[in-house]
Phi, psi and omega in degrees: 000131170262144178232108194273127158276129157257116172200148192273329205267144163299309180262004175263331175277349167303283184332299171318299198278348179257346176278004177246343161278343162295344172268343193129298171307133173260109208222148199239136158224150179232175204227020211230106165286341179293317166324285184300340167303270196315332155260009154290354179287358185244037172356072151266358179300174176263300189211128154249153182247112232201118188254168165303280241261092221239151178231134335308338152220136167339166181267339193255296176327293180323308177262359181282326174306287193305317161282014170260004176249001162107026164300089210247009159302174154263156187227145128303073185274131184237123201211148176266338178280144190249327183326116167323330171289300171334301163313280178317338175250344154299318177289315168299335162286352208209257195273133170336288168235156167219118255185108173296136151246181018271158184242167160272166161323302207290283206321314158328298183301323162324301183293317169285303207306326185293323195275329201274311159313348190247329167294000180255294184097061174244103198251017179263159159294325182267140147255140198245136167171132168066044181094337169256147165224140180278170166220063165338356191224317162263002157097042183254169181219130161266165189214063201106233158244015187237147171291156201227080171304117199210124170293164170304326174275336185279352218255340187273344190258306174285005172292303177305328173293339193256340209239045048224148171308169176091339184269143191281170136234153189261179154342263174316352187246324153292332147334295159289352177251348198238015167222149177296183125355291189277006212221149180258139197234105177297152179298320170288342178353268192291010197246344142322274230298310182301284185295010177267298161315309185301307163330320182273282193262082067107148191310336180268002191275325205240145186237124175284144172234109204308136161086329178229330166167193186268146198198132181258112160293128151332000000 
């Protein structure tokens, strides 16, 4: 899953961002709102984590944008203002959620996972299908009742095919969930991760669709 941070403070988005890659998560920050415009325009995310108080445009202007331009993540507003009024008017602008700080992590973690559930149309934590279970919040993988060794990119790639099965997905759109800005992606990338998965869950779990990506049936 990718995720854009907008946050302004150096050392509360370092912290954020290296405890959600540590989580799994492939994740972009920008310190800006004029940033965060320009990287929401290719809307690939999963989830933003979107603080207010942002400098050259605001955190509630950043999201009133994006949804009036059809933007269809989920937002987090992760924030210092508390006011009841703030709230009503970050949710009434949005946003998804809302998340005072300072926070603990796991609550963060928590928050996101539920929202990555609702952005799916999931209403469980684990995802289940054909015999694998996912264990979203620790990152386990079953096969049955025997654990299911899975690297991090194999276990974010077989996350993205189930979450919901049935969807074709390409190359470049697997891609994009499973790497940042920064981290460098070789042209085979995912076509390793997928045979390594066939190995594992049998040649027939995940299906090349000529030409356009990769599909888990429904």
């Amino acid at each position: 899953m990718r995720l854009l941070l907008i946050e302004d403070d150096p050392m509360i988005g370092d912290s954020i961002a290296e405890s959600l890659r540590s989580e799994r998560y492939a994740v972009d920050w920008v310190r800006d709102g004029h940033s965060a415009l320009l990287a929401l325009e290719d809307d690939v995310y999963d989830l933003v984590l979107l603080d207010l108080g942002l400098p050259k445009r605001g955190g509630l202007e950043v999201l009133q944008r994006y949804r009036n331009e059809g933007g269809g993540a989920r937002v987090l507003i992760i924030t210092a203002r508390d006011s009841t009024a703030e709230r009503v008017e970050g949710l009434d602008s949005g946003a998804d959620d809302y998340l005072v700080k300072p926070f603990e992590l796991d609550e963060l973690f928590a928050r996101v996972r539920a929202l990555l559930r609702r952005q799916s149309g999931r209403a469980q934590p684990d995802i289940v299908h054909r015999g694998v279970r996912l264990k979203m919040a620790t990152h386990e993988a079953f096969l049955g009742n025997d654990p299911l060794p899975l690297s991090v990119r194999e276990f974010a790639l077989l996350a993205a095919l189930l979450d919901p099965p049935g969807q074709v997905m390409s190359k470049s759109k697997l891609e994009q969930k499973l790497y940042g800005w920064n981290e460098e992606v070789e042209s085979n990338t995912v076509d390793v991760y997928v045979h390594r998965l066939r190995k594992k869950l049998g040649a027939d779990f995940i299906r090349n669709v000529r030409g356009v990506g990769y599909l888990v049936d429904a």
